[in-house]
Backbone as a printed PyTorch tensor [residue, N CA C, xyz], in Angstrom:
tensor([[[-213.1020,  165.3430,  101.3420],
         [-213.0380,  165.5190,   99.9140],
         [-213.1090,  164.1360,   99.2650]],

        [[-213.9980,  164.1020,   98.5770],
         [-214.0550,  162.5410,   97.5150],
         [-212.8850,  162.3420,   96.9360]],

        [[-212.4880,  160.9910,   96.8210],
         [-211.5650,  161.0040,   95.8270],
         [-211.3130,  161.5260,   94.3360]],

        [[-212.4210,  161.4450,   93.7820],
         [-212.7440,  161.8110,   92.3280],
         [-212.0380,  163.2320,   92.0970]],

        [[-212.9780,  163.9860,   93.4160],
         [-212.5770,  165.7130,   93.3590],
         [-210.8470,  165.4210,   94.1600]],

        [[-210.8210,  164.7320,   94.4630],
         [-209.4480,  165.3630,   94.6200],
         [-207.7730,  164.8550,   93.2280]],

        [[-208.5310,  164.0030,   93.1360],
         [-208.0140,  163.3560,   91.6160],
         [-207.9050,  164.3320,   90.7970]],

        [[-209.0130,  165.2070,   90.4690],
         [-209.3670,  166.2310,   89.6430],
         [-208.5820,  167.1030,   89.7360]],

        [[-208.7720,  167.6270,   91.1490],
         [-207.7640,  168.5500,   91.6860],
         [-206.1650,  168.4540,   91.6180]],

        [[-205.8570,  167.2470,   91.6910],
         [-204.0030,  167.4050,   91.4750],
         [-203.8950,  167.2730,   89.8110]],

        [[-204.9170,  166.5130,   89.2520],
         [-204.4510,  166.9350,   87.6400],
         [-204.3960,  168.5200,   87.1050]],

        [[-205.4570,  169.1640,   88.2450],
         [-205.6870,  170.8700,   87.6280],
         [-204.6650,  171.7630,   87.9180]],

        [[-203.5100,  171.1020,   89.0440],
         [-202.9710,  171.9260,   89.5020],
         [-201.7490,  171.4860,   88.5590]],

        [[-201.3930,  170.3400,   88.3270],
         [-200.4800,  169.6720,   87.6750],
         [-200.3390,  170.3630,   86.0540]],

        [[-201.4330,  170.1900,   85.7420],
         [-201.9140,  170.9790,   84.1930],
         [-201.2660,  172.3650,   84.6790]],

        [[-202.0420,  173.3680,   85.4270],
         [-201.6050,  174.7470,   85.3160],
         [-200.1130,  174.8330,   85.5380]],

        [[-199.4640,  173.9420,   86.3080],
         [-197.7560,  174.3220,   86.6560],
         [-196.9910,  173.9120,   85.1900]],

        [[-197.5960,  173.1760,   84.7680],
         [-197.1480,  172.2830,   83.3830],
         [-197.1390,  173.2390,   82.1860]],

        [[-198.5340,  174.0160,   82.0490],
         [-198.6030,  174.7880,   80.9690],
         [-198.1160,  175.8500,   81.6390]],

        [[-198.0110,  176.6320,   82.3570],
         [-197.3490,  177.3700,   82.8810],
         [-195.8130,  177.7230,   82.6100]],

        [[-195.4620,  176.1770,   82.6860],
         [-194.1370,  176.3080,   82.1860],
         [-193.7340,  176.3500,   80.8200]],

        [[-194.6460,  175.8080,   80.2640],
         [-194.8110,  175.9640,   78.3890],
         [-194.9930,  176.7160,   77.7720]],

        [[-195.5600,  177.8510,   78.6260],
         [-195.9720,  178.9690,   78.2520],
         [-195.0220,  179.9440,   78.1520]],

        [[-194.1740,  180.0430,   79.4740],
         [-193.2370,  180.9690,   79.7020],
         [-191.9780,  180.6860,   78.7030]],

        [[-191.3850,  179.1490,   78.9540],
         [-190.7510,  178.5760,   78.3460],
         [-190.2380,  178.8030,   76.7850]],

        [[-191.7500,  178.1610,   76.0460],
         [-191.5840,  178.1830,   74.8860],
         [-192.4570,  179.3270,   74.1970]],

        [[-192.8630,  179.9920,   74.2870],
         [-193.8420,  181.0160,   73.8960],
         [-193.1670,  182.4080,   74.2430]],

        [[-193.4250,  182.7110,   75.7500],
         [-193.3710,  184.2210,   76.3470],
         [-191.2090,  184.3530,   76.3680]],

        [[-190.7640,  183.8670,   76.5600],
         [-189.2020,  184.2470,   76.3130],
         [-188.9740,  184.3510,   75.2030]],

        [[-189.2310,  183.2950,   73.8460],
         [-188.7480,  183.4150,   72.8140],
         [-189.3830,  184.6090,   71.9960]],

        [[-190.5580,  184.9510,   72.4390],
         [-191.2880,  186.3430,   71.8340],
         [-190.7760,  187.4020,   72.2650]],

        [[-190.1150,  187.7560,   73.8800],
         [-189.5000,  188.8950,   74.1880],
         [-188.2680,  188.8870,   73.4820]],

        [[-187.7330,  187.9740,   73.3760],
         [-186.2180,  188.3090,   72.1350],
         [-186.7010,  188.3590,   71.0250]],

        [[-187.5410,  187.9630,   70.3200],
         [-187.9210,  188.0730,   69.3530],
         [-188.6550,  189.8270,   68.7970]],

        [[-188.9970,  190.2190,   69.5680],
         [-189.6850,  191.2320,   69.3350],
         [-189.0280,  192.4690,   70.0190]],

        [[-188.5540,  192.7320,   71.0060],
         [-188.0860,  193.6060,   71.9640],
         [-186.3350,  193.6490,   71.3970]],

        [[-186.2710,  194.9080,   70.7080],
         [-184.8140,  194.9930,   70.0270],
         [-183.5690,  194.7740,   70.6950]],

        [[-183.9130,  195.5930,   72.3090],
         [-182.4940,  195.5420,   72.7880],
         [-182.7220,  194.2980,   73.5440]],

        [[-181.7410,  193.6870,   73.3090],
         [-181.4490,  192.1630,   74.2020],
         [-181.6620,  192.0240,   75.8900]],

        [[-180.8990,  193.2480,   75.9990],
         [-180.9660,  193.3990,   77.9170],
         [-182.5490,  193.6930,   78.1480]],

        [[-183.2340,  194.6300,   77.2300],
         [-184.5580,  194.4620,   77.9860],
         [-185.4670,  193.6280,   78.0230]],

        [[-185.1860,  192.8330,   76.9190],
         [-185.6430,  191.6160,   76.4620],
         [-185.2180,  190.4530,   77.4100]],

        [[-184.0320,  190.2830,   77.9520],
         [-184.0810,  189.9200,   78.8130],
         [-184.6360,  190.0360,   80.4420]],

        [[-184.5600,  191.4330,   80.7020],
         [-185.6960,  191.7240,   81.9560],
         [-186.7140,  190.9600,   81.6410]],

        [[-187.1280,  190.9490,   80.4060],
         [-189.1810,  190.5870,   80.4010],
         [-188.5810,  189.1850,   80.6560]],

        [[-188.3780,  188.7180,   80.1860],
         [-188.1460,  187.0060,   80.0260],
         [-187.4930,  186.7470,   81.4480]],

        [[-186.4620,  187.9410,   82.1440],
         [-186.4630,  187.6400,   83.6970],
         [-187.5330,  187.4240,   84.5650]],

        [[-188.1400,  188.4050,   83.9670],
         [-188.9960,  188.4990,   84.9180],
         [-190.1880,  187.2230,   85.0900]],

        [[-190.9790,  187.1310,   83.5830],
         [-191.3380,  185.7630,   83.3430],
         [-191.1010,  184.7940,   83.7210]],

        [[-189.8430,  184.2470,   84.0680],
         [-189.2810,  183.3860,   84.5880],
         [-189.6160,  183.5610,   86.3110]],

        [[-189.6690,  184.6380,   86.9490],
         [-189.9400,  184.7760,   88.1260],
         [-191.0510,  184.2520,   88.8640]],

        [[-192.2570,  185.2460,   87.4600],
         [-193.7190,  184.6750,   88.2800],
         [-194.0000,  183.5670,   87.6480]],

        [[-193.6170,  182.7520,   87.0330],
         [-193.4190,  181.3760,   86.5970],
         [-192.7290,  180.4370,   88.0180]],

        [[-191.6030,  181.1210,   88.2460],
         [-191.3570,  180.5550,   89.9040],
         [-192.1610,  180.6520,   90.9110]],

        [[-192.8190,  181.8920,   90.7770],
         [-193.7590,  181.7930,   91.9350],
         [-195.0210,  181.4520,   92.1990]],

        [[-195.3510,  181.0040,   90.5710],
         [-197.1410,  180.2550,   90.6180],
         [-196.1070,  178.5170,   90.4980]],

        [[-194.6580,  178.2620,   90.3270],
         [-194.7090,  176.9670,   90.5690],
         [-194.4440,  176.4990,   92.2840]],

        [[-194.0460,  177.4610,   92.7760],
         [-193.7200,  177.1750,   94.2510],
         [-195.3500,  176.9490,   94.9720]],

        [[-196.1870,  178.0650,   94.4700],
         [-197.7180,  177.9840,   95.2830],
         [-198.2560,  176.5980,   94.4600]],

        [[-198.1190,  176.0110,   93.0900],
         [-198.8120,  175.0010,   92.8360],
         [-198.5490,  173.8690,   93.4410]],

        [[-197.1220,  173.9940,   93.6260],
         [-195.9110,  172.7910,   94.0510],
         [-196.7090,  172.5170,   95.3050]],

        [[-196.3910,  173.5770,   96.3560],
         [-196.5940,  173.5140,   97.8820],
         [-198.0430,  172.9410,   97.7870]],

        [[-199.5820,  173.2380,   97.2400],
         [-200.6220,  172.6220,   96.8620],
         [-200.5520,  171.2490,   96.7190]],

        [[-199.9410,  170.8990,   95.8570],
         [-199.7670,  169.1750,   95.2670],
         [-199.2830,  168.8950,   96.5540]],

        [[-198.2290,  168.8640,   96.5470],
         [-197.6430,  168.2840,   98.0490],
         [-198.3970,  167.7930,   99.3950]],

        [[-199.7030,  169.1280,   99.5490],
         [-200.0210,  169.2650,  100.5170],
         [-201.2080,  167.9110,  100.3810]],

        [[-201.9360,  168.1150,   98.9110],
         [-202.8710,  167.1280,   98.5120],
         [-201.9830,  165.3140,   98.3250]],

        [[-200.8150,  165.4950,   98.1830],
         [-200.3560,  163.8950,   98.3220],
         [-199.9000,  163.5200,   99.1250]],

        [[-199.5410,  164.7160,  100.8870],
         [-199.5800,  163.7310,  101.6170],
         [-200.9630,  163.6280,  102.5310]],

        [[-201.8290,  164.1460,  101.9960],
         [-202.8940,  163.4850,  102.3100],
         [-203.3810,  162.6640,  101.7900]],

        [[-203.2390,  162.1140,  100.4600],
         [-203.4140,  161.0720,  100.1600],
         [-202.1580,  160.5210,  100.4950]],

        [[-201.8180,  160.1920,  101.4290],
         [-200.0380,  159.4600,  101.6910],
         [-200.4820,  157.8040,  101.6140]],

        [[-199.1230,  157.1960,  101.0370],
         [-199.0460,  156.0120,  100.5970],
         [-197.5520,  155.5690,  101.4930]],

        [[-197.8770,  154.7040,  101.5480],
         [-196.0100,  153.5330,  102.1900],
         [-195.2880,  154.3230,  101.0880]],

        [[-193.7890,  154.6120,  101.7720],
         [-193.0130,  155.2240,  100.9070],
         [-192.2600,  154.7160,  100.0640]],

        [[-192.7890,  153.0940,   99.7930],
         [-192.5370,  152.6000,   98.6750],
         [-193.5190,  153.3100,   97.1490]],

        [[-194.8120,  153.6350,   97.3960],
         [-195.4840,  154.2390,   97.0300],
         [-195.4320,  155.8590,   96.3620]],

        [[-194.5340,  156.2510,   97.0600],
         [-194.4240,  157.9610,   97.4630],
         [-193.6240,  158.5290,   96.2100]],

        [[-193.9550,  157.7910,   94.7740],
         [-193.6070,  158.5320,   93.5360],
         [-193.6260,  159.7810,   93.6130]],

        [[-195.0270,  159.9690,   93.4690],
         [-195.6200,  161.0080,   92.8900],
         [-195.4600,  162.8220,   93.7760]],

        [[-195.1630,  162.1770,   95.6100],
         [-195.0350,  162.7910,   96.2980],
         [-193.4970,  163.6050,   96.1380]],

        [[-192.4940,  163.0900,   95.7280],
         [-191.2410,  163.2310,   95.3300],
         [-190.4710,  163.6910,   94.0320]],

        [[-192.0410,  163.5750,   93.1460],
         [-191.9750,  164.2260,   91.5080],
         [-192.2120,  165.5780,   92.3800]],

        [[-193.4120,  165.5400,   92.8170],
         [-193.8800,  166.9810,   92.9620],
         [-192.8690,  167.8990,   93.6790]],

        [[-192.0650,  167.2220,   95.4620],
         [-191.0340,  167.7140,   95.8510],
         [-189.9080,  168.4680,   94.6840]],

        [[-189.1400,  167.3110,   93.2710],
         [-188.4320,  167.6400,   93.3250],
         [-188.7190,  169.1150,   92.0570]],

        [[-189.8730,  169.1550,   91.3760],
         [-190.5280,  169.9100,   90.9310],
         [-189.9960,  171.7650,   91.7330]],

        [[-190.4090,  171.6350,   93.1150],
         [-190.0010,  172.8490,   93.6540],
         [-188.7540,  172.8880,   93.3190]],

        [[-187.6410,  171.9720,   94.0660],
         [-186.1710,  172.0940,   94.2000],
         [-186.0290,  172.9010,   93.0180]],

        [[-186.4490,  172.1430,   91.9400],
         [-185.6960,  172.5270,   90.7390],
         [-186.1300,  173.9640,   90.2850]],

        [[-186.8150,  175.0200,   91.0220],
         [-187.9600,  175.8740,   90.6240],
         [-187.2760,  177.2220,   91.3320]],

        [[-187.0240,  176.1960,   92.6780],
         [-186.3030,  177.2940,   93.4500],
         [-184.7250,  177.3540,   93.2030]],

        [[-183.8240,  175.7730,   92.9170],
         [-182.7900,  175.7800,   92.3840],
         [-182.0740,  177.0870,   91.3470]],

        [[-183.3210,  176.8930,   90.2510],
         [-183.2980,  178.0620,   89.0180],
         [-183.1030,  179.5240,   89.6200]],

        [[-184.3480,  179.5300,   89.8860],
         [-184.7230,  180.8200,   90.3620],
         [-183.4980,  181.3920,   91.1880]],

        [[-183.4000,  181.1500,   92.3480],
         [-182.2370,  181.6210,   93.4110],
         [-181.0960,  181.0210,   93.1890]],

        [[-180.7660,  179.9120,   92.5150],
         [-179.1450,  178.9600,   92.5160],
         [-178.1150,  179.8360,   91.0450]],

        [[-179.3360,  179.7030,   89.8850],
         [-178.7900,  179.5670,   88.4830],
         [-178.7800,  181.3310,   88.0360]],

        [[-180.0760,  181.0050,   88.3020],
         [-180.2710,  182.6830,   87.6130],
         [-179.4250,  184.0960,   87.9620]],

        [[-179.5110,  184.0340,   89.3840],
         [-178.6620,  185.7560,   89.4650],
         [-176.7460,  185.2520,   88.9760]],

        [[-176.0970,  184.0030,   89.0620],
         [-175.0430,  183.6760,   88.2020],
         [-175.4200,  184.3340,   86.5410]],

        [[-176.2050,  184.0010,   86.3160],
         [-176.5870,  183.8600,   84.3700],
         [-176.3690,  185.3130,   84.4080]],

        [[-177.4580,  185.9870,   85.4060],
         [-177.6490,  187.6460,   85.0400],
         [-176.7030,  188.3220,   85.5840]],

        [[-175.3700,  187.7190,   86.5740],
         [-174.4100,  188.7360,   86.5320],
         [-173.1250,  188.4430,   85.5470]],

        [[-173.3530,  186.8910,   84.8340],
         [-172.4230,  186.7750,   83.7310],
         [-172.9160,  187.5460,   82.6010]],

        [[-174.2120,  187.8220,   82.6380],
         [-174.5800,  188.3380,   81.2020],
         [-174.4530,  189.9950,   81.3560]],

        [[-174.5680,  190.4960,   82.3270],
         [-174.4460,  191.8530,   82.8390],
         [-173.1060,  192.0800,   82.2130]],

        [[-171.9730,  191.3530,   82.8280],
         [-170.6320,  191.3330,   82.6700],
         [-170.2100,  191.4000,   81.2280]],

        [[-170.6280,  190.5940,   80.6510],
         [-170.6660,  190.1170,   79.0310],
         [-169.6860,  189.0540,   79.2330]],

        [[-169.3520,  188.1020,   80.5380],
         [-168.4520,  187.0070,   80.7700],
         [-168.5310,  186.1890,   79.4340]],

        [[-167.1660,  185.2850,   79.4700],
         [-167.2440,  184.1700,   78.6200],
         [-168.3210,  183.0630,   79.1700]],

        [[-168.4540,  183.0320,   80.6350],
         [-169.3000,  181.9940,   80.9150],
         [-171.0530,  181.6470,   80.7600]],

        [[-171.4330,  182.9290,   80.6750],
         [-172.7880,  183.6060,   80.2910],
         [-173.2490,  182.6580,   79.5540]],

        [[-172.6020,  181.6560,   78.3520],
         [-173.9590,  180.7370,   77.5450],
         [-173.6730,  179.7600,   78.7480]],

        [[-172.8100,  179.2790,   79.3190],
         [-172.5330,  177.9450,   80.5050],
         [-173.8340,  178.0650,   81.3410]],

        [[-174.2380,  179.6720,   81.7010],
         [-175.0420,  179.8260,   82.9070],
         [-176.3460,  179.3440,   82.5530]],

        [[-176.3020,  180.7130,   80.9490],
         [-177.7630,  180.0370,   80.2230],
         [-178.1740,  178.8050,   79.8300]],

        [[-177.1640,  177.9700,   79.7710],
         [-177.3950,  176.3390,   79.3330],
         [-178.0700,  175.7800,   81.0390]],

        [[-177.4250,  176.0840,   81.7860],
         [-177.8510,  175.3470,   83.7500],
         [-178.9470,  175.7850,   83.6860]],

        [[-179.1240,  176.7400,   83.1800],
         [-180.2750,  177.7310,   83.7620],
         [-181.5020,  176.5800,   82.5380]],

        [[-181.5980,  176.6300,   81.5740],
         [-182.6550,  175.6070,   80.7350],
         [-182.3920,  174.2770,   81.1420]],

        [[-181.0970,  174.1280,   81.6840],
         [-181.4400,  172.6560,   82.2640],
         [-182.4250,  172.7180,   83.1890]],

        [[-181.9740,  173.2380,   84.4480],
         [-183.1990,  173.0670,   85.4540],
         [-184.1640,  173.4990,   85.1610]],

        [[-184.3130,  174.1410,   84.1050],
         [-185.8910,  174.6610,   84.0740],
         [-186.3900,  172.8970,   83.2560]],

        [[-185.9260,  172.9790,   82.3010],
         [-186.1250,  171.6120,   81.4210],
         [-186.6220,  170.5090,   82.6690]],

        [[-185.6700,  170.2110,   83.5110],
         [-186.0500,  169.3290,   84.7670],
         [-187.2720,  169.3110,   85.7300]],

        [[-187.0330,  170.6020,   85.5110],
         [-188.3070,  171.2460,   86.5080],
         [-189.9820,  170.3880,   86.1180]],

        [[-189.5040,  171.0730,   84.4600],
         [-190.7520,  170.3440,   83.6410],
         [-191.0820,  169.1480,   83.2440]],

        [[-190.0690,  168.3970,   83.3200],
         [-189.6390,  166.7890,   83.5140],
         [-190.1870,  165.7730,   85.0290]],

        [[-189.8930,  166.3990,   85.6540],
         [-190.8100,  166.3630,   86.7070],
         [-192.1820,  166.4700,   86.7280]],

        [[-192.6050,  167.8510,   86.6500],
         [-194.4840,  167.9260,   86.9120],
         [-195.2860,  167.1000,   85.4750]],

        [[-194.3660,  166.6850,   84.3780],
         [-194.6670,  165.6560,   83.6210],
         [-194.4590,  164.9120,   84.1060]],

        [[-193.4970,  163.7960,   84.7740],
         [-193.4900,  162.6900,   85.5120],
         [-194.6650,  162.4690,   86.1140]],

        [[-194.9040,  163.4750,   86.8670],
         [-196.1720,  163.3510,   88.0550],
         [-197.0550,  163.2850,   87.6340]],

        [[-197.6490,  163.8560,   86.0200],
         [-198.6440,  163.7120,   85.8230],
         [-199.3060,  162.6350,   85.3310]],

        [[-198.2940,  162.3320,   84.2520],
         [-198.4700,  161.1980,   83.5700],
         [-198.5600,  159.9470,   84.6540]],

        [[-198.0450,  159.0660,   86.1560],
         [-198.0200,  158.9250,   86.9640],
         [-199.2150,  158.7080,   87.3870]],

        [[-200.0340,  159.6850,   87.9490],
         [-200.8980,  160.3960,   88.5180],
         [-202.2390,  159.0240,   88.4820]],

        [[-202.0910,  158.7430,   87.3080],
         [-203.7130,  157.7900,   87.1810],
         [-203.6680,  156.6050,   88.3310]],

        [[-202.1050,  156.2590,   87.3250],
         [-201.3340,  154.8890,   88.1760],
         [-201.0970,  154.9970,   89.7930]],

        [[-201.1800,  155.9080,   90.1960],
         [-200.5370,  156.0550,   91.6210],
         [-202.2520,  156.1690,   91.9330]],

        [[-203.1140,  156.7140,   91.5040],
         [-204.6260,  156.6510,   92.0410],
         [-205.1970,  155.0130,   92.4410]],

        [[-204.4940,  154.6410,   91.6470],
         [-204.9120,  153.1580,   91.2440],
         [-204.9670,  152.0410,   92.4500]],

        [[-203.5050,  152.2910,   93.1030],
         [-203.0640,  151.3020,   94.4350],
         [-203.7180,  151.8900,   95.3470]]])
């Protein structure tokens, strides 16, 4: 694979996990509460959203990864390889760590339920903090 095309290639994948997350994020959750009266089902959609949002970031994640350590660098180098790593953590963190807490405090109607929902936008927030890191990155790390 040329470099060019593969350059191409981690920005395309980088872009789709990125908007991906912008999408779900800021668009597709705030429209299911917004529009969908009862809250709990409104929350399913936006659960669920959040899901296959986890699972096109785990297949993009595992992609990047696979494309930077083939382009592998001295691990003084290995930014970009470690944005993308922590990109999953935080993907799968959410997904399996934060979320079924949030949805059995919110089930419950616990006092802790906004605590969960706040962890729960952190790591997602991080998540996206990351595959921005990497991207923005991305030219510079082509460079050496």
């Amino acid at each position: 694979m040329s470099a060019l095309l593969h350059l191409r290639l981690r920005f395309l994948l980088a872009a789709l996990w990125l908007g991906g997350l912008a999408a779900v994020g800021l668009i597709g959750a705030p429209t299911a509460f917004a529009i969908v009266p009862d809250k709990m089902v409104a929350a399913m959609v936006a659960s669920r959203m959040f899901y296959l949002m986890t699972l096109a970031a785990l297949m993009l994640g595992l992609a990047l990864a696979l494309l930077e350590r083939r382009h592998a660098k001295p691990l003084s180098a290995a930014k970009p390889f470690f944005l993308v790593l922590g990109g999953i953590f935080f993907a799968v963190l959410g997904e399996f760590g934060v979320v079924p807490n949030l949805i059995q405090a919110a089930v419950n109607h616990a006092a802790n339920a906004g605590s969960w929902h706040a962890a729960a936008s952190l790591v997602y927030l991080l998540q996206a903090v990351c595959v921005s890191a990497y991207a923005w990155m991305l030219p510079a790390a082509t460079e050496r």
